[in-house]
Backbone as CSV, one residue per row, in Angstrom:
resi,resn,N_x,N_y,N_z,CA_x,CA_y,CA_z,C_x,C_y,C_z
1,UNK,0.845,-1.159,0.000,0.000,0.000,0.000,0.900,1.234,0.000
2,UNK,0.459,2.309,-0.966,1.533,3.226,-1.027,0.983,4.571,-0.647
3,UNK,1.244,5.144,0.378,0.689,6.225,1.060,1.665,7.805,0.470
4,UNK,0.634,8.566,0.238,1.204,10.129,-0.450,0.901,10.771,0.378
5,UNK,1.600,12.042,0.919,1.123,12.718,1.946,1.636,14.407,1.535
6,UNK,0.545,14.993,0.939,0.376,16.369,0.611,-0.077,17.429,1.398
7,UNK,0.957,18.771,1.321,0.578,19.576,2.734,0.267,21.041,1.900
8,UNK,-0.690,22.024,2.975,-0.951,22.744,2.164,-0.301,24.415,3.272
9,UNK,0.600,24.946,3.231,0.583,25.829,4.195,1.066,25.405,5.647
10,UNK,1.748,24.185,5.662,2.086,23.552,6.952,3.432,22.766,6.367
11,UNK,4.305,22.913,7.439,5.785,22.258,7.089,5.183,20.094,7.477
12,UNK,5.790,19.009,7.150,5.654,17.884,7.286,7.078,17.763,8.267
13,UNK,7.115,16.784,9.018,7.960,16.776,9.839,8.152,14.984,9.994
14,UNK,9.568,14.534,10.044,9.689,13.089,9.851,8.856,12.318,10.857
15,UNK,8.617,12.988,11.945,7.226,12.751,13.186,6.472,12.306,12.605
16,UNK,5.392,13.435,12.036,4.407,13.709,11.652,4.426,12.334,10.565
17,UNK,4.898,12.531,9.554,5.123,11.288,8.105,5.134,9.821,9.033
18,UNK,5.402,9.341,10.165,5.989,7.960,10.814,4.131,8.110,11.570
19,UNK,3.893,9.187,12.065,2.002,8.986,12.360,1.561,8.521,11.542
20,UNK,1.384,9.445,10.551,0.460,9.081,9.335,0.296,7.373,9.005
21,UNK,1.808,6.809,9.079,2.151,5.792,8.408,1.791,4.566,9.466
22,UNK,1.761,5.321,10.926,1.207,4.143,11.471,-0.297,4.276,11.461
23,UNK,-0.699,5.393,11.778,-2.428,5.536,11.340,-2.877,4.509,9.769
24,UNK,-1.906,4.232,9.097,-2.113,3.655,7.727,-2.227,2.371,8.169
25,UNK,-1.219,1.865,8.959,-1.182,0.725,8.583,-2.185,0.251,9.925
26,UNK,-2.266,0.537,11.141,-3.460,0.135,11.999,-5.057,0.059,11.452
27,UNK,-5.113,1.450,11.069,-6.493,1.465,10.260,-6.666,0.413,8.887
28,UNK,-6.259,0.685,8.040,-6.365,0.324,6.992,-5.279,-1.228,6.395
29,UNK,-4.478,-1.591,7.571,-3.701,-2.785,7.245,-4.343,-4.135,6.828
30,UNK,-5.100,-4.385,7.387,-6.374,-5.590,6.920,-6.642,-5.729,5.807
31,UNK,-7.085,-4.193,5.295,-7.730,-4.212,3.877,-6.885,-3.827,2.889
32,UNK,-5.926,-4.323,3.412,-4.381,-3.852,2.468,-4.563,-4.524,0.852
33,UNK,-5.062,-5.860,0.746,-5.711,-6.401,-0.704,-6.125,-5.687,-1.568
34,UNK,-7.372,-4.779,-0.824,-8.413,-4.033,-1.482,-8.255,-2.583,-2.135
35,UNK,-6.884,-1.944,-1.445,-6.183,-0.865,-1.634,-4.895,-0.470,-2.648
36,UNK,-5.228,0.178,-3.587,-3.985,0.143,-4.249,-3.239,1.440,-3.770
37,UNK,-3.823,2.571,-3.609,-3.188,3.215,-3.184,-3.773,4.374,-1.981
38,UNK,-3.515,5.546,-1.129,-3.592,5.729,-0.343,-3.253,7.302,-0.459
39,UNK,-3.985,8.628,-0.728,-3.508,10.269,-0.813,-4.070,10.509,0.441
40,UNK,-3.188,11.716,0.978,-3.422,12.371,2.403,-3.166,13.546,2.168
41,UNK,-3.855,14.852,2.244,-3.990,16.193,1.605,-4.381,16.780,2.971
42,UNK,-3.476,17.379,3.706,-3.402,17.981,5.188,-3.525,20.046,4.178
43,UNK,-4.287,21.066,4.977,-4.467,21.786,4.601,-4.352,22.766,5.784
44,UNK,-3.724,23.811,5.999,-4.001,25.039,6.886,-5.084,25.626,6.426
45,UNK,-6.592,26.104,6.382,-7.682,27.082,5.903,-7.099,28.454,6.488
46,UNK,-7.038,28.670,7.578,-7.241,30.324,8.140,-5.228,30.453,8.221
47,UNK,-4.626,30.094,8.023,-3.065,30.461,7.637,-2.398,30.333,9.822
48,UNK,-1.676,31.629,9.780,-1.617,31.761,11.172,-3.021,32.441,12.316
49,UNK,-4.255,32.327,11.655,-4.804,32.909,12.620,-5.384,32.067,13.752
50,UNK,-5.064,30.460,13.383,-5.115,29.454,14.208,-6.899,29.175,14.175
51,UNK,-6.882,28.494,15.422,-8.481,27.931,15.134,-8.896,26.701,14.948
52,UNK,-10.186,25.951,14.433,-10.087,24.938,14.194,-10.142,25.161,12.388
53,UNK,-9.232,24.803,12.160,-8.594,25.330,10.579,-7.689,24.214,9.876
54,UNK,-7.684,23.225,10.598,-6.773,21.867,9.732,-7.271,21.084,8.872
55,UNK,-7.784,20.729,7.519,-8.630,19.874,7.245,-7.191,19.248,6.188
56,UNK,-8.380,18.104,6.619,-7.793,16.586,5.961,-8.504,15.810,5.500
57,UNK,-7.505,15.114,3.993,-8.678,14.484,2.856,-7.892,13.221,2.975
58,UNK,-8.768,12.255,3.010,-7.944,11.039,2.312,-9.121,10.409,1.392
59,UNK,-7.947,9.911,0.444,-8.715,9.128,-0.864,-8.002,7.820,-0.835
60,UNK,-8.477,6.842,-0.584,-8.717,5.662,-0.864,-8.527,4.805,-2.263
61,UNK,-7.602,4.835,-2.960,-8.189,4.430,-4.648,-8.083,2.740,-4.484
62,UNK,-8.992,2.535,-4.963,-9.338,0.509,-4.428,-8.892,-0.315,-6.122
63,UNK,-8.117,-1.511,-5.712,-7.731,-2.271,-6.744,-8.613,-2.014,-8.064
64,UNK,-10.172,-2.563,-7.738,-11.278,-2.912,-8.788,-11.606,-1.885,-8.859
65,UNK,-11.335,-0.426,-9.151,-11.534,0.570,-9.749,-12.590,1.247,-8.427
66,UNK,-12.389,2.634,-8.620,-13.723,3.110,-7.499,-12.643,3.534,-6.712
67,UNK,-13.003,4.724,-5.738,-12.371,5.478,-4.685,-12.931,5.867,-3.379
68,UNK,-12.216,5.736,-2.671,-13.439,5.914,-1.281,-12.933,7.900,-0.647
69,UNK,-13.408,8.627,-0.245,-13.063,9.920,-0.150,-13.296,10.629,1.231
70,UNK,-12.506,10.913,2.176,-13.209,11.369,3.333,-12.601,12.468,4.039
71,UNK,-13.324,13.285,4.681,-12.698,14.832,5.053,-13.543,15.211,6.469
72,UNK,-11.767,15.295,7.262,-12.023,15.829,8.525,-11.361,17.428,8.444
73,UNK,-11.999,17.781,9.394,-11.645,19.146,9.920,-11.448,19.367,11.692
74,UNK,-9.975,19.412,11.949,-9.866,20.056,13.329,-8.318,20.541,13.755
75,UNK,-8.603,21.125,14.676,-7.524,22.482,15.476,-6.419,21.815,14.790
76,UNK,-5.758,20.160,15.632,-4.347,20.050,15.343,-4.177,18.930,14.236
77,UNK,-3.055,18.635,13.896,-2.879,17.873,12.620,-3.428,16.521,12.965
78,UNK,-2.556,15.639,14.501,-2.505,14.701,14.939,-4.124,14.423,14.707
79,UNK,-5.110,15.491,15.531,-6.490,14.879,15.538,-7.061,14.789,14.221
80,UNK,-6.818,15.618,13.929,-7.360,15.080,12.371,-7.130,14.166,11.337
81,UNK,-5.578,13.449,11.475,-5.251,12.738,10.513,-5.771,11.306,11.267
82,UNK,-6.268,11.516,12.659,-6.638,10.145,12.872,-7.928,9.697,13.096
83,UNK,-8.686,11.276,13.090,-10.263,11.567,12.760,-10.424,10.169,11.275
84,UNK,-9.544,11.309,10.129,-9.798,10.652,8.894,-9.465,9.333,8.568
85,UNK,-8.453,8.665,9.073,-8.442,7.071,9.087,-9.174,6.716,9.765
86,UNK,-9.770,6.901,10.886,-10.614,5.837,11.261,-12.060,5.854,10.511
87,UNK,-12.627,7.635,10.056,-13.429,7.578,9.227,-13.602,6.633,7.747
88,UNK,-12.201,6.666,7.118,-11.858,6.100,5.880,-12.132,4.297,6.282
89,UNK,-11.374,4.043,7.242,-11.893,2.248,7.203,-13.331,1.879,7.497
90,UNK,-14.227,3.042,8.309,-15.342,2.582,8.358,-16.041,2.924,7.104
91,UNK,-15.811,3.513,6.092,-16.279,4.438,4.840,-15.930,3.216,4.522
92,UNK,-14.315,1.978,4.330,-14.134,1.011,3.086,-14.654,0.073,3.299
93,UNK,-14.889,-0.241,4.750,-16.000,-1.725,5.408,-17.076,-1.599,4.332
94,UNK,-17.854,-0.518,4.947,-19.427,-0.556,4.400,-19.215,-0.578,2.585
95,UNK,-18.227,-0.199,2.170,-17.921,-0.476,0.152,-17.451,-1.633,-0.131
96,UNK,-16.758,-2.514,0.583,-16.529,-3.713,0.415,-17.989,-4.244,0.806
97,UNK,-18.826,-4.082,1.922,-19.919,-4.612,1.726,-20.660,-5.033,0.903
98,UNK,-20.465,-3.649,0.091,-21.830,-3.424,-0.766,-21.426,-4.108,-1.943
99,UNK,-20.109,-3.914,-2.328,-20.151,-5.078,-3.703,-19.807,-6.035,-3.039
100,UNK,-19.574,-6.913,-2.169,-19.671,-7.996,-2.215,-20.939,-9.024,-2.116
101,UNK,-21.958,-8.098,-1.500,-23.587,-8.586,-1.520,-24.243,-8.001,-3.018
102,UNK,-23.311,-7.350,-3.810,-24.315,-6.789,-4.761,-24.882,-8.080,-5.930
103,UNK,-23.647,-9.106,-6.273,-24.183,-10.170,-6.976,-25.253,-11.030,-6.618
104,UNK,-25.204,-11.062,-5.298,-26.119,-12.025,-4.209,-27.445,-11.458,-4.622
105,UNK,-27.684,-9.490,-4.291,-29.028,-9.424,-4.336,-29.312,-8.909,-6.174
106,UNK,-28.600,-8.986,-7.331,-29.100,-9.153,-8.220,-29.966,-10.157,-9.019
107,UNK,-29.589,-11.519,-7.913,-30.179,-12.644,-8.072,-30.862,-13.335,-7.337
108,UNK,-31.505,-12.535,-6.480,-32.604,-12.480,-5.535,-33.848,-11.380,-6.002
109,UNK,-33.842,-11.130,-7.162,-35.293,-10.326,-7.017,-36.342,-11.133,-7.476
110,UNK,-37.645,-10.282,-6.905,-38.393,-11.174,-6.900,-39.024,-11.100,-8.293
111,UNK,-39.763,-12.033,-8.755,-40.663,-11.957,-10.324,-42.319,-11.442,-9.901
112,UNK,-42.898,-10.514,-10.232,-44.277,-10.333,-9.899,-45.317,-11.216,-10.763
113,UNK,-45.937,-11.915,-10.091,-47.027,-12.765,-10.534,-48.453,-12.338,-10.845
């Protein structure tokens, strides 16, 4: 799994990059199959006027085509980058769900009589 980590207005720090990477691999290590790759887009909004102003995207891009997309917003980097992984694995559970029941219920409908 190959994790990108894009900053917008904020320095990255070899810290910061070794979080991310364990937030990657705790959250999302399981579904490591299903994942081809892994973007992290950390953003300052309000510059130095501080605040809750950190937002963070992660995109998901999955082997069988399709992307999963999710965006937190808060004060410090740490909370947010781990807001968004834990958001993102519960976002890829419920998409692995859904296609994996989707053949099941195409061949379950009913015929009206």
């Amino acid at each position: 799994m190959k994790l990108e980590i894009r900053v917008r207005h904020l320095i990255v720090e070899p810290r910061f990059r070794a979080l991310c990477e364990r937030h990657l691999l705790h959250s999302l290590g399981r579904l490591e199959v299903h994942v081809r790759r892994v973007q992290l887009w950390i953003e300052d909004l309000n510059g130095p006027r501080g605040g809750r102003d950190l937002r963070c995207v992660i995109r998901v891009g999955l082997r069988h085509g399709g992307a999963v997309t999710v965006e937190s917003t808060e004060a410090r980097p740490e909370l947010a980058v781990g807001e968004v992984f834990d958001r993102a694995r519960s976002a890829l559970v419920r998409t692995l769900q859904r296609r994996r029941w989707a053949p099941i219920r195409r061949h379950l409908r009913l015929v009206p009589s």
